[in-house]
N, C-alpha and C positions, 0 to 999 in steps of 0.2 A: 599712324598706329604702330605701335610697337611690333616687332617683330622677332620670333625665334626662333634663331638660327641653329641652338643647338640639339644633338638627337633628345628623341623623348626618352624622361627616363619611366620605368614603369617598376613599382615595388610591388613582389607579390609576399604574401601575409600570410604563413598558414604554419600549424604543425607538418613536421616532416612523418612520423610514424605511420608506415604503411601505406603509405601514398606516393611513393619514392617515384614511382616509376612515371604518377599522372603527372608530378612536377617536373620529372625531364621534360613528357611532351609538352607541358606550358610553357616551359623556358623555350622549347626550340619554338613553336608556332608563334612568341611574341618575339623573337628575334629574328625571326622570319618575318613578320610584318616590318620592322626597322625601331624597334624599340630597344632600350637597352634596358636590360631586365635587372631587378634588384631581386635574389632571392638567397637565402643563406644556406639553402640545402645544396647550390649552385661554389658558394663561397663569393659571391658576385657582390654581397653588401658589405659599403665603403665602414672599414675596419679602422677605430681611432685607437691606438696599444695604450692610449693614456687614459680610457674612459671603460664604463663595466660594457657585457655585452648589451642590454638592457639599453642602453644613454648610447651605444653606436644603431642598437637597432631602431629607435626612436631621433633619434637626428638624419636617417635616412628617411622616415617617414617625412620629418619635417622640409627634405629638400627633393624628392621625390617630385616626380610631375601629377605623376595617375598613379591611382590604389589599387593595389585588383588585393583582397583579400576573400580565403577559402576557408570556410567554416566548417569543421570537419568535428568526428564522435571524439574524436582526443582534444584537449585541452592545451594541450605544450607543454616545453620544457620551461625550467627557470622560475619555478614557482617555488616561495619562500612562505614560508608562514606567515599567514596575514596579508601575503600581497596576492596581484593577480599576475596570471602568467606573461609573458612577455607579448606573446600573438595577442591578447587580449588589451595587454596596452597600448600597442600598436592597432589595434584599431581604433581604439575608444579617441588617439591622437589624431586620427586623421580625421574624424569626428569634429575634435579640438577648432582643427586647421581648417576645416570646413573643407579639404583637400578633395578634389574631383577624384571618385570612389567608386569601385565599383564590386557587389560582393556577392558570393553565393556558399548555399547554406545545405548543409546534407538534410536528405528528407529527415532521418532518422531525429535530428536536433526538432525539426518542426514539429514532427508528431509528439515527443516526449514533452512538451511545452503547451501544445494542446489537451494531452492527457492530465499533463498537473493539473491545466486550467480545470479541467470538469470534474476533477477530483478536490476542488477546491483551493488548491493554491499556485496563485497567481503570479507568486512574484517570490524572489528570492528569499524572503525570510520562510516566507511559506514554503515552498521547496524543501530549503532546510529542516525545516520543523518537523518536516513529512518523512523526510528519512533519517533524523531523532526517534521516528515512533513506529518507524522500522527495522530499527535497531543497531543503524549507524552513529551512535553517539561521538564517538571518539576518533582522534588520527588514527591508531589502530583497526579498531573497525572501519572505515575507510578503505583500509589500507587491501583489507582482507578482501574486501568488497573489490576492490581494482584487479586484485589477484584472478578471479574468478575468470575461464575461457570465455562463460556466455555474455560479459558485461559488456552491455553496448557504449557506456561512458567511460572515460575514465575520471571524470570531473565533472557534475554536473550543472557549472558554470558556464558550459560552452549552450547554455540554455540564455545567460546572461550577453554572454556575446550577441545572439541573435536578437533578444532585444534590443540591443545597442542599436543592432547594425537599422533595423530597421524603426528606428528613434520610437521606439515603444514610452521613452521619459517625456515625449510634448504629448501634453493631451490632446490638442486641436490638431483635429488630421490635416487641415492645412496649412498647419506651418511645418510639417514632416518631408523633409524635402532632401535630396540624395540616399532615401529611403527603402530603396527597391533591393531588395535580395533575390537571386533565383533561384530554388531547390532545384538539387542535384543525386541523382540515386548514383550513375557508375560515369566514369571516367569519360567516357563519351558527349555524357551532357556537359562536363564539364567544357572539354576541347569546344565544341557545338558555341559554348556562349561566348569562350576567350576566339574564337573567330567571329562569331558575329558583332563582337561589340569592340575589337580590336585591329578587324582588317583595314577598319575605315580612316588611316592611319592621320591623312591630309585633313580631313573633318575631324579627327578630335584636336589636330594640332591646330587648326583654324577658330575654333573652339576657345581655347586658351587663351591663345590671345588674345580672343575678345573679350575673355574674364581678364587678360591681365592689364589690356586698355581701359576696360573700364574701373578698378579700381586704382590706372593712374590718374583718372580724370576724379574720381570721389576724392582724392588723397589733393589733387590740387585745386578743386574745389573750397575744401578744409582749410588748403593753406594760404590761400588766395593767388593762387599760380594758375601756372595756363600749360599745357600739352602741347607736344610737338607731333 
């Protein structure tokens, strides 16, 4: 069986506003277990000067070991018209890559998602329609709307994340699988889960391997080769 020798790398995912301080202590507790930590609030993710940030922060997801992404009431930076933010893409890719993930979601995202639900809409066009008819039509309006001290969103896409995260698109709940999100109210719980599902550093690196043995053995299966 193959063997990996090198340290694990671990990318974490999140918007930086406002949370500045809970991502130092994630950087330092996963560098304290012996991870090497990918975060850009750090300046730590592998920086290509020839490609946008977007295409460096997605080619880290893609060679990353472990996901840790933090779903948070803000949205991200880097968002263009018509696209999605960049934390949103980097998830949606490590989805892609079927990448060993691991994610947690602020209470706040969960309730407002339950709320649309029993107000009738379920899913993002409906969302949208719903605050059309409350009187966000436009960028503008929008804009005002972000303005505002009491807004608990700034985007209320980060509702869309959270389906992602937890493959809300298979409808058969058993094929939903790297699924699990953990709601998070304060900083606390956060630390609380990046030690329990991070200290165990020799079992997830044990782990890997055995996903990466076994899909050397599918690969030379297919090719009609044999494993060393």
């Amino acid at each position: 069986m193959a063997k990996m020798q090198k340290q694990l790398t671990i990318m974490v995912s999140s918007t930086v506003y406002g949370i500045e301080e809970l991502l130092d202590q994630v950087y330092a507790l996963l560098g304290g277990f012996g991870y090497e930590v990918w975060m850009s609030h750090k300046g730590t993710v592998p920086i290509y000067p020839n490609r946008t940030a977007l295409e460096s922060c997605l080619t880290a997801v893609e060679k990353c070991d472990l996901f840790l992404s933090i779903i948070t009431t803000r949205y991200g930076s880097g968002v263009i018209d018509g696209q999605l933010s960049i934390t949103h893409q980097e998830l949606l890719k490590s989805i892609e890559l079927k990448r060993a993930r691991w994610i947690l979601a602020h209470d706040h995202v969960i309730f407002a998602r339950t709320l649309f639900k029993k107000l009738g809409a379920s899913n993002p066009e409906g969302r949208e329609e719903m605050l059309k008819k409350l009187g966000y039509v436009d960028a503008d309006a929008l804009k005002e709307l972000r303005k505002r001290e009491e807004l608990v969103f700034d985007d209320i896409r980060v509702i869309d994340m959270y389906e992602a995260a937890i493959r809300h698109d298979l409808k058969v709940y058993q094929d939903r699988k790297g699924n699990w999100v953990q709601k998070y109210e304060a900083p606390d719980d956060v630390n609380l889960f990046a030690t329990a599902q991070f200290s165990r550093y020799r079992e997830i690196e044990q782990f890997l391997n055995e996903q990466f043995a076994n899909k050397e053995e599918v690969q030379a299966k297919a090719t009609g080769g044999t494993t060393s």
